[in-house]
C-alpha distance (Angstrom), angle and dihedral (degrees) to the residues before:
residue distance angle dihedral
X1 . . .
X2 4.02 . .
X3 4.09 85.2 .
X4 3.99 93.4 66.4
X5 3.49 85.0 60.2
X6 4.00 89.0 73.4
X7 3.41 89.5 61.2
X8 4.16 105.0 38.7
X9 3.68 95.2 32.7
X10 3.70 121.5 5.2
X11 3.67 104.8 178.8
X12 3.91 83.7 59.2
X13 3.34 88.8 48.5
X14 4.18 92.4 48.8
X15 3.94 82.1 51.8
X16 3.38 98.7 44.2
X17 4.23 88.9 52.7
X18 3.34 85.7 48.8
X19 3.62 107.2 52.8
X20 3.84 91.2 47.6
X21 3.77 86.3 54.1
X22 3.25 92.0 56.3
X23 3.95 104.5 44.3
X24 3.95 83.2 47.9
X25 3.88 100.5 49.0
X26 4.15 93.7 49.2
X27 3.64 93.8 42.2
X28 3.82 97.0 51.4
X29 3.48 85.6 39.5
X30 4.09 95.0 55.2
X31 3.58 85.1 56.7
X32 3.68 102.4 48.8
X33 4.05 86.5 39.9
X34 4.05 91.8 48.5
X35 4.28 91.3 53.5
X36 3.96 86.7 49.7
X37 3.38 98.7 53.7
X38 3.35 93.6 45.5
X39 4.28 85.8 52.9
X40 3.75 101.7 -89.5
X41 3.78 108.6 122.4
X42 3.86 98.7 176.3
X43 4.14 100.6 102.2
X44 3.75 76.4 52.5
X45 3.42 102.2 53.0
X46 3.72 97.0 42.2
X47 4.09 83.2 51.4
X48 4.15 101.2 -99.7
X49 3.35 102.2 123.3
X50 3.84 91.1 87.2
X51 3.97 133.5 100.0
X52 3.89 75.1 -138.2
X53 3.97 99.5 132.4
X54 3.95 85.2 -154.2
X55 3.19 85.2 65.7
X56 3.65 109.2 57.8
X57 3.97 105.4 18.8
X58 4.29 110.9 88.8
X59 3.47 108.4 -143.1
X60 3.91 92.6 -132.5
X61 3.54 88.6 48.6
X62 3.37 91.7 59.5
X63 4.06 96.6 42.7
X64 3.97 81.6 56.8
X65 3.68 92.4 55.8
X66 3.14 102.6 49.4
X67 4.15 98.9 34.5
X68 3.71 102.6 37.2
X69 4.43 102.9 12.4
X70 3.49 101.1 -111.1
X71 3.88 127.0 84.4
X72 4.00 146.5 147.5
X73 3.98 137.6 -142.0
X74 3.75 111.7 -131.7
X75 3.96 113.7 -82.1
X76 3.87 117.7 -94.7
X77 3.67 107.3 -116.2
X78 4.03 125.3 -137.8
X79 3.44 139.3 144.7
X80 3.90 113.1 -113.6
X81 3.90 86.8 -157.0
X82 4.15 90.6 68.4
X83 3.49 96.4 50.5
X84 3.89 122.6 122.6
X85 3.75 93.5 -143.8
X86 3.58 102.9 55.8
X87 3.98 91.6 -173.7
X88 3.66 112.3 38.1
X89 3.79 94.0 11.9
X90 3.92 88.3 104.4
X91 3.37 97.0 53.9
X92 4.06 94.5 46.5
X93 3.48 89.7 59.4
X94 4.10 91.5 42.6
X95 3.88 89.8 49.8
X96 3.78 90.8 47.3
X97 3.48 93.5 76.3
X98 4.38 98.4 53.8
X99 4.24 86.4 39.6
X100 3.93 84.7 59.1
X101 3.56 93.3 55.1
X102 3.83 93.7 40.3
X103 3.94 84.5 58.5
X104 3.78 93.4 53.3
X105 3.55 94.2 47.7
X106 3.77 88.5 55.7
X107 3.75 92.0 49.5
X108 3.02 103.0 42.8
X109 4.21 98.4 46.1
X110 3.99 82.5 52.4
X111 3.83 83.5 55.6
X112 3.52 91.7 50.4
X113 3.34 89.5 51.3
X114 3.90 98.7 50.9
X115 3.65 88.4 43.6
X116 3.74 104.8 50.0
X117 3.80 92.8 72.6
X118 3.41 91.4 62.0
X119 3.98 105.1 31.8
X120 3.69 134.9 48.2
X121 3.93 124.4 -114.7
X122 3.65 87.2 -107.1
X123 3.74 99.4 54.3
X124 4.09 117.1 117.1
X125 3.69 89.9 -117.3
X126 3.60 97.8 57.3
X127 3.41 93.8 43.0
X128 3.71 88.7 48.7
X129 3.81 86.6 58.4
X130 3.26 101.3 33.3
X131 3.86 87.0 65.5
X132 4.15 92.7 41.1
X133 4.30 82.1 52.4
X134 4.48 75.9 54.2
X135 3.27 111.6 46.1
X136 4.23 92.2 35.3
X137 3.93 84.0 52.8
X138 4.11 90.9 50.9
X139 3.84 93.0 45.1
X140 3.49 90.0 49.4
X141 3.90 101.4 50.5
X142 3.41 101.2 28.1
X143 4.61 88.5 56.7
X144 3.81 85.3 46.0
X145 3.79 86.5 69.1
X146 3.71 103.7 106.8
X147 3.93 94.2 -140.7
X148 3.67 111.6 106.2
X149 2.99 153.4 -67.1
X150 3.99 69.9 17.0
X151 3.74 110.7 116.2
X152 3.97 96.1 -119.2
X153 3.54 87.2 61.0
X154 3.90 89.5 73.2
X155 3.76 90.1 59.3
X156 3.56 93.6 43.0
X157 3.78 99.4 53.4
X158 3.86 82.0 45.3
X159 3.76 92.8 71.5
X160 3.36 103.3 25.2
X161 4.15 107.7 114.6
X162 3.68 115.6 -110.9
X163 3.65 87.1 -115.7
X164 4.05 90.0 73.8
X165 3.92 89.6 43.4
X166 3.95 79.9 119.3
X167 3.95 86.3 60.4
X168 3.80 81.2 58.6
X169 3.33 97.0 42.6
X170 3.93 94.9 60.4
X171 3.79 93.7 37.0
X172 3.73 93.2 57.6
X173 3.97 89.6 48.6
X174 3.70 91.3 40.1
X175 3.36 108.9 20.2
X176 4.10 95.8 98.2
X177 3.97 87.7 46.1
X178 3.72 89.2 59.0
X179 3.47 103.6 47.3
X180 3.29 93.9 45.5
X181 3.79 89.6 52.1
X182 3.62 91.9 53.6
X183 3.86 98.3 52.0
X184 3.94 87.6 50.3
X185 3.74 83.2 50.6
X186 4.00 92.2 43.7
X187 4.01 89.3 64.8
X188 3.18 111.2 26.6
X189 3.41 94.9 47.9
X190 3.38 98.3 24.2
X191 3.70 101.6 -142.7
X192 3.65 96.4 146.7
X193 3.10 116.0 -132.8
X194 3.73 111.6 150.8
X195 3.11 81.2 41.6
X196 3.27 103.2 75.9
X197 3.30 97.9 34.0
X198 3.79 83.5 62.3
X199 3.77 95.0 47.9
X200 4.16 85.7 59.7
X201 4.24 87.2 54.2
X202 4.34 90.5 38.1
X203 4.37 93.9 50.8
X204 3.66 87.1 43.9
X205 3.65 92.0 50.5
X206 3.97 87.0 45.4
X207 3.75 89.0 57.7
X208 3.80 82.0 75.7
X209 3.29 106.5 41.6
């Protein structure tokens, strides 16, 4: 748990808080910035469209995270009906979120590289962006999943043929049900499987580093 951190190691723990703030607050953000330039002003108007991380992180959310290992940020709201893109303007704004994090992860593995020749492994900094490269790689895969309310399910129910709109249909209703089942079944009986979808997103991101 991230929580016995506080107690062990704080400044990893500080860091760690951090980090998550951050991959939170600019992939919430994406989303409510995506619908508004495609017309929708409702993030803004309820106060999203901010890099505030008040904004964007849910306090139980975060209790989750840090208590149990799994959390959320609060959803970015928009109206689908204001949207430019009438088709694939959903799943702009639902991709938004994952290309955010991709971006980070780039940045930041550049900074690691820069950095490295002049810091140790064990320097605060590195750390620090060692754990932004982390939690920007976990955001990223774990959206991609196309399970709702998961942001790959928007692309995936994009391109599904109308002849599977019952597919749809049940995933929408159920969708929530079974991803929650299979993080319950994840660690408890630690099968692993975000993990290794996260292990495909963490060698790539090794490649670079």
């Amino acid at each position: 748990m991230i929580i016995s951190l506080l107690f062990s190691q704080p400044e990893l723990f500080l860091i760690w808080l951090l980090s998550i703030a951050y991959g939170i607050t600019v992939h919430e953000f994406s989303h409510v910035l995506a619908a508004y330039l495609q017309g929708d002003d409702t993030g803004k108007l309820l106060g999203r469209l901010t890099l505030n991380p008040l904004a964007h992180v849910d306090g139980f959310g975060l209790i989750m995270l840090l208590f149990v290992g799994f959390g959320w940020g609060k959803p970015a709201p928009y109206n689908p009906y204001n949207l430019k893109y009438r088709r694939w303007g959903e799943v702009i704004v639902a991709l938004a979120g994952p290309l955010s994090n991709l971006i980070s992860i780039i940045i930041f593995v550049i900074a690691v590289n820069v950095l490295s020749s002049f810091l140790g492994p064990y320097n605060l900094l590195m750390r620090f962006l060692g754990f932004l490269i982390l939690i920007n790689i976990v955001l990223l895969a774990f959206n991609l999943i196309p399970i709702p309310p998961l942001d790959g399910s928007k692309l995936l129910f994009e391109i599904l043929p109308a002849k599977y709109s019952h597919i749809k249909q049940q995933l929408s209703r159920n969708g929530p049900w079974v991803l929650f089942m299979l993080i319950i079944a994840d660690n408890i009986l630690g099968i692993n499987i975000f993990g290794h979808i996260f292990s495909v997103f963490f060698k790539l991101a090794g490649v670079f580093t």
